[in-house]
C-alpha positions in Angstrom: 0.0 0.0 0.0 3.0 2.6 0.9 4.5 1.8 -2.6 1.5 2.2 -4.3 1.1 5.5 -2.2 4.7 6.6 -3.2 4.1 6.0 -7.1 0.4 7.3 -7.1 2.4 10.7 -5.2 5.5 10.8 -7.8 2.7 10.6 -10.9 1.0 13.3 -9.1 4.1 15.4 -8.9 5.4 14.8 -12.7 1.9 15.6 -13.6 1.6 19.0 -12.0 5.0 19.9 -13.2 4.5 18.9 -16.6 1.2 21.2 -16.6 2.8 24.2 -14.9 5.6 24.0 -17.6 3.2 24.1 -20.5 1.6 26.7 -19.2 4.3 28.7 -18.5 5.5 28.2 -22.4 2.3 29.2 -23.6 2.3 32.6 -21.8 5.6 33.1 -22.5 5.3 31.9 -26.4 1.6 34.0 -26.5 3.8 37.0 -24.7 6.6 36.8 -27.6 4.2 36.6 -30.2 2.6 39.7 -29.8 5.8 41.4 -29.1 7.1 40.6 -33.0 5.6 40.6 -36.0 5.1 36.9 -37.5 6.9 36.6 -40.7 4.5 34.6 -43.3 5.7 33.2 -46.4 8.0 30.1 -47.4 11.1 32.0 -48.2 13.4 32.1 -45.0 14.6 35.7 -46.0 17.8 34.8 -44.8 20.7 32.0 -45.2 22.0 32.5 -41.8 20.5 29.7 -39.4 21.3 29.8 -35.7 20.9 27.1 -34.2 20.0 26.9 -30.0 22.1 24.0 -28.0 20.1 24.4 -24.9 20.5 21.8 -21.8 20.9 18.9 -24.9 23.4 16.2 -24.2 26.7 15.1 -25.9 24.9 12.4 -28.2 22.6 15.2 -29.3 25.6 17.3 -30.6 27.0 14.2 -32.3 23.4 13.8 -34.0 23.1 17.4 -35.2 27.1 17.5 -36.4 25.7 16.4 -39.1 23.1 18.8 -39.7 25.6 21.4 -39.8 27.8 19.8 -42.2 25.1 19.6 -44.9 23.8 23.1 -44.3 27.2 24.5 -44.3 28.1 22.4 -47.8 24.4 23.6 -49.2 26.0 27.6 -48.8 24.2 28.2 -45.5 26.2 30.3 -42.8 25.6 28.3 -39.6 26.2 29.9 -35.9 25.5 27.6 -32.5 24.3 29.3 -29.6 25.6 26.0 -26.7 25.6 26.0 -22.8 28.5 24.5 -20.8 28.0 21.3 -21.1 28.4 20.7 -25.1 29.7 24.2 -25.9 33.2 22.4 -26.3 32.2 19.9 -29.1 31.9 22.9 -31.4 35.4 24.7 -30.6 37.1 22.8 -33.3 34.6 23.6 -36.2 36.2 25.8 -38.8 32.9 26.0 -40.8 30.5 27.8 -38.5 29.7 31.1 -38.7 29.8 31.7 -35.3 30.0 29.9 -32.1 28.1 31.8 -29.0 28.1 30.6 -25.3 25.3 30.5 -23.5 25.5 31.4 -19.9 21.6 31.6 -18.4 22.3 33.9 -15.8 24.3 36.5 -18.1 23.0 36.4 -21.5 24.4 40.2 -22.6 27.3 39.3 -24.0 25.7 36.5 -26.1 22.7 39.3 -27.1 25.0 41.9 -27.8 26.9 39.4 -30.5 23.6 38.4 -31.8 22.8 41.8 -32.8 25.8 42.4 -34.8 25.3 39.2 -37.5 22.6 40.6 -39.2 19.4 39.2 -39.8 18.6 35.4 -38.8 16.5 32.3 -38.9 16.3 30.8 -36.1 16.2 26.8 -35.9 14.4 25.5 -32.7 14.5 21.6 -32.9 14.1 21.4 -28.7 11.3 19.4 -26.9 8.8 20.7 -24.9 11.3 20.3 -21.9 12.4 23.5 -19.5 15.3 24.0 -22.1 12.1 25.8 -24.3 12.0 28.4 -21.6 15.7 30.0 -22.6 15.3 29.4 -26.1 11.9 31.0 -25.6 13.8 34.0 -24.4 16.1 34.2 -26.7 13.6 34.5 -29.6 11.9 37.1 -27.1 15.3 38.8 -26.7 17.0 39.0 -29.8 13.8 39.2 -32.7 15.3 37.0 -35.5 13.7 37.7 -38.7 12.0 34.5 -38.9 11.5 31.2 -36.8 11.1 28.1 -37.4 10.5 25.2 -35.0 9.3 21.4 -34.4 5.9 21.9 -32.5 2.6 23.5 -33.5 1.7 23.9 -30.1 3.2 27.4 -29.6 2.3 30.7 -31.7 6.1 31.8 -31.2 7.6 30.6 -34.5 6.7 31.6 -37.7 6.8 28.2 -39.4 6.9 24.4 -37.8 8.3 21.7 -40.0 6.2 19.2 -40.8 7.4 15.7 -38.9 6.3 12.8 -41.0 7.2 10.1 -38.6 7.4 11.8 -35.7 8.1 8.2 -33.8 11.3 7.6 -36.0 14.2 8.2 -35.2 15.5 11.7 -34.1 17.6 11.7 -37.4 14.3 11.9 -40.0 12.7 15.1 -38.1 16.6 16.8 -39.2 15.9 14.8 -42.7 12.5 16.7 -42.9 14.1 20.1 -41.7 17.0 20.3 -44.3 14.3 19.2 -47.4 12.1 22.4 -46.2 15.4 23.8 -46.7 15.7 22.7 -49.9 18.1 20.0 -49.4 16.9 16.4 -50.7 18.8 13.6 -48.8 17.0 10.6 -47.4 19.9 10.3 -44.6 23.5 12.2 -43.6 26.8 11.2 -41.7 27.1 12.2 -38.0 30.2 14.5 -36.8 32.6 14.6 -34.2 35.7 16.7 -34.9 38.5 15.3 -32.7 41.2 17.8 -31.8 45.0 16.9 -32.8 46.2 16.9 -28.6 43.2 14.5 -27.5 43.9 12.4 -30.4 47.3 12.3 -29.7 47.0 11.6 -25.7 44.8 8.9 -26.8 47.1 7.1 -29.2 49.9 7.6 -26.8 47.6 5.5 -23.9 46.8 2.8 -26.2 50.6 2.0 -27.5 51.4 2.4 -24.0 48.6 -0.5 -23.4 48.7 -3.3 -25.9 50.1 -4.3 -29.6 46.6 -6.0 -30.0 43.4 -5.1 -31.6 40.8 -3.1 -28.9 37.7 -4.0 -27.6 36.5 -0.7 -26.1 33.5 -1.6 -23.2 31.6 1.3 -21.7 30.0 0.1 -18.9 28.0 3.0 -17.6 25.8 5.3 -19.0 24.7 8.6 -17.9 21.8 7.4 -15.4 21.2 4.5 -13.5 19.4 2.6 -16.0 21.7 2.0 -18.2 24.7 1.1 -15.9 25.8 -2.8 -15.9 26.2 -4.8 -12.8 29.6 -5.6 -11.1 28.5 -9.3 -12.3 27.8 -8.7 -15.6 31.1 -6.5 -16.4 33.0 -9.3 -14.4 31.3 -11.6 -17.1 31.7 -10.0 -20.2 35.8 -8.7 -19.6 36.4 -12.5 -18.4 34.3 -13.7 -21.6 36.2 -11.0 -23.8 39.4 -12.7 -22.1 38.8 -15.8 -24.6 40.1 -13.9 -27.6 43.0 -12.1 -25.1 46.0 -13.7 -27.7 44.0 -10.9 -30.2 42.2 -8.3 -28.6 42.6 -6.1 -25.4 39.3 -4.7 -23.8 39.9 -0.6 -22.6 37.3 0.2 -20.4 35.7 3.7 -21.1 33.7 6.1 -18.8 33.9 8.7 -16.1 36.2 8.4 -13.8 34.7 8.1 -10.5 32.6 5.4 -11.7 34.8 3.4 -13.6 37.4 3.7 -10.5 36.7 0.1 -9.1 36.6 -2.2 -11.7 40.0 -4.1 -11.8 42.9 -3.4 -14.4 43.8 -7.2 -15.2 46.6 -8.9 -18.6 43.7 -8.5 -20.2 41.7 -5.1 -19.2 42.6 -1.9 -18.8 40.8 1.7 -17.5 41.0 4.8 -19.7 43.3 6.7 -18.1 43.1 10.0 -20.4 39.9 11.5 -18.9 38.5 13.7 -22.1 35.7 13.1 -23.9 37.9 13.4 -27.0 40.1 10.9 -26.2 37.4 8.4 -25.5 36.3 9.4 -29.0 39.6 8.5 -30.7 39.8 5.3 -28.7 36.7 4.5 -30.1 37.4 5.3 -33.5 40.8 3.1 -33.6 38.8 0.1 -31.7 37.4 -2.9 -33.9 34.3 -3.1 -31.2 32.9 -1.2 -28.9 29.8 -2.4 -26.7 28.1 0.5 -24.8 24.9 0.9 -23.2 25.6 4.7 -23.1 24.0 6.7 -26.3 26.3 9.1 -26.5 28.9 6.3 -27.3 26.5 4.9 -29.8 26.3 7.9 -31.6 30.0 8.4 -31.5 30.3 5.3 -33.0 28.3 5.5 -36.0 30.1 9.5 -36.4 33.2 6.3 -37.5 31.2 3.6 -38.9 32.3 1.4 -36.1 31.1 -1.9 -35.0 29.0 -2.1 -31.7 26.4 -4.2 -29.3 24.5 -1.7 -28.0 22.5 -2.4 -25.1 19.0 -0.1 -24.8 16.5 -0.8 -21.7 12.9 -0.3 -22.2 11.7 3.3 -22.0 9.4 4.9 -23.7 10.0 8.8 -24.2 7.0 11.0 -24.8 3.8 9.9 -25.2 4.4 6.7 -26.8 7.5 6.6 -28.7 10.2 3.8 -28.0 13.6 5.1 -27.0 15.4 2.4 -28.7 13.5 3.6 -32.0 14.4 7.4 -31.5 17.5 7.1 -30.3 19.1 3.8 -31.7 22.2 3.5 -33.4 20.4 3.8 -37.1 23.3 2.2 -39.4 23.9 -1.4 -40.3 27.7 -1.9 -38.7 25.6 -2.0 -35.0 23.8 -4.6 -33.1 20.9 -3.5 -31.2 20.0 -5.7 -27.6 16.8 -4.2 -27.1 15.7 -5.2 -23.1 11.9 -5.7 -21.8 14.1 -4.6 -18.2 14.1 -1.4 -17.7 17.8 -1.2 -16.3 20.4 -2.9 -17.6 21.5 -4.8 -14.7 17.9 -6.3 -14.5 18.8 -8.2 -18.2 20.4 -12.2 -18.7 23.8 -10.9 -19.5 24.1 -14.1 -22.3 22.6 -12.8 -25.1 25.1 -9.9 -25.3 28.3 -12.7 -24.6 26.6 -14.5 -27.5 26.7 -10.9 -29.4 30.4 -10.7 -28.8 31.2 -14.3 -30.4 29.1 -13.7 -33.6 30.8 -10.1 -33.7 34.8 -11.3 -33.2 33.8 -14.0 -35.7 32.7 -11.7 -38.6 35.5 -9.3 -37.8 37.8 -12.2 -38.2 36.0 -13.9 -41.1 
């Protein structure tokens, strides 16, 4: 009875602040609306695009790399307005426009560069998450000459893209955007750009590790849900272990949580902490199994080989995570779980994955 108390209170609470959000975005969208005058018409008026990065994670930014690339090689300028946390992936990009950080509690600087590029269109791809409330205010604040976003739900933007299968995945709602844009492509590469000193550190690791072929295992992802057991690691590095006169398994992740599984002959912890370098690693490894989506999407940026383990979720209303945010290419295995955490699943189907996977990379 207390559990069912406890649920019945947290579906209560999700429920209330899911309604006080919307209802704060549609005052704020109804507020920006009538403070700018809504630009009708299918030509953009511009071929400047910025683009908001708003409290979006790393796999997202590996996702819309590739947006950028096609826009930028179809003569669009493209700038990125990014917080913090994936501000960094874009540093190394030669072909944007512009790069802005966004800092939510001092946004003059960012406004006072805005107003110096001329006029914009402004590319909104974000959920209806908090995240809409700052690029809300940034349409509010810096009056781009025309909007375009993903939603109908809001009077803010001056266009919303049609999503024909809005339960895809994430990459066809960015295949819809670019045909509005007049691009036709049914499909586009992902990007990460790895700079030359994280690519070095990470080389200089891995000769420092083995002579063999790598096996890169991420066994954590970014909430709880997607970690792996102590047992099931132990498992797969001592299954992995069978093919040790070949391949050497680096173990990937963040620090603190990869700190207390045991460096054996056969396994060994990424040392060099950057994101970056993990990305080389990955890149230069013959597998990589990863329950982490970030990874994933890392490693179809390098068409690499991966099991990729997804728990049941389902995002939205009724969308499958495992749709919208699988891996999407051929050169990946997708273990899609009825658990809804990873440490909850038989760890044997993904040991079976691993044998049929060495095997064709050997065959």
């Amino acid at each position: 009875m207390i559990k069912w108390l406890r649920k019945a209170n947290r579906s209560k609470n999700y429920y209330l602040k899911r309604t006080k959000l919307k209802l704060k975005l549609s005052l704020l969208s109804e507020i920006t609306a009538r403070a700018r005058s809504k630009n009708i018409g299918h030509d953009l008026g511009t071929d400047h695009l910025v683009i908001p990065f708003i409290a979006k994670g790393i796999g997202d930014a590996v996702v819309i790399g590739g947006v950028i690339d096609t826009l930028v090689k179809n003569d669009f300028q493209v700038s990125v307005i990014a917080d913090k946390k994936t501000h960094f992936l874009f540093k190394e990009w030669t072909t944007l426009a512009g790069l802005y950080l966004y800092e939510p509690h001092n946004k003059k600087p960012l406004l006072n560069e805005l107003k110096k590029i001329g006029p914009f269109a402004f590319i909104d791809s974000h959920e209806i998450t908090h995240s809409n409330i700052d690029t809300f205010n940034l349409i509010r604040l810096t009056k781009p000459f025309r909007t375009v976003g993903f939603t109908e739900k809001y009077r803010i933007y001056d266009e919303v893209i049609n999503i024909k299968h809005p339960q895809s995945h994430i990459s066809t709602r960015y295949v819809d955007l670019l045909e509005r844009l007049g691009i036709s492509v049914t499909d586009y590469d992902y990007s990460v750009i790895i700079p030359e000193k994280d690519a070095a550190a990470a080389r200089k690791f891995m000769q420092k590790t083995t002579d063999k072929k790598i096996i890169s295992f991420i066994p954590y992802g970014s909430v709880s849900e997607r970690f792996f057991s102590d047992l099931q690691i132990e498992a797969i590095t001592n299954h992995i272990s069978k093919y040790s006169h070949s391949y050497h398994t680096i173990i990937i992740g963040e620090q603190h949580k990869i700190a207390t599984i045991p460096d054996s002959e056969n396994v060994t912890k990424n040392t060099v902490p950057s994101f970056f370098s993990a990305a080389q690693i990955i890149k230069d490894s013959e597998l990589i199994i990863s329950p982490d989506t970030s990874f994933v999407h890392v490693s179809r940026a390098f068409n690499k080989k991966i099991i990729c383990v997804y728990p049941f979720k389902i995002i939205g209303e009724s969308a499958d995570n495992a749709d919208v945010w699988g891996p999407n290419y051929k050169s990946a295995i997708q273990l899609r779980l009825k658990e809804r955490r990873v440490m909850d699943a038989d760890v044997r189907p993904i040991l079976n994955m691993i044998d049929e996977q060495l095997k064709d990379i050997t065959n």
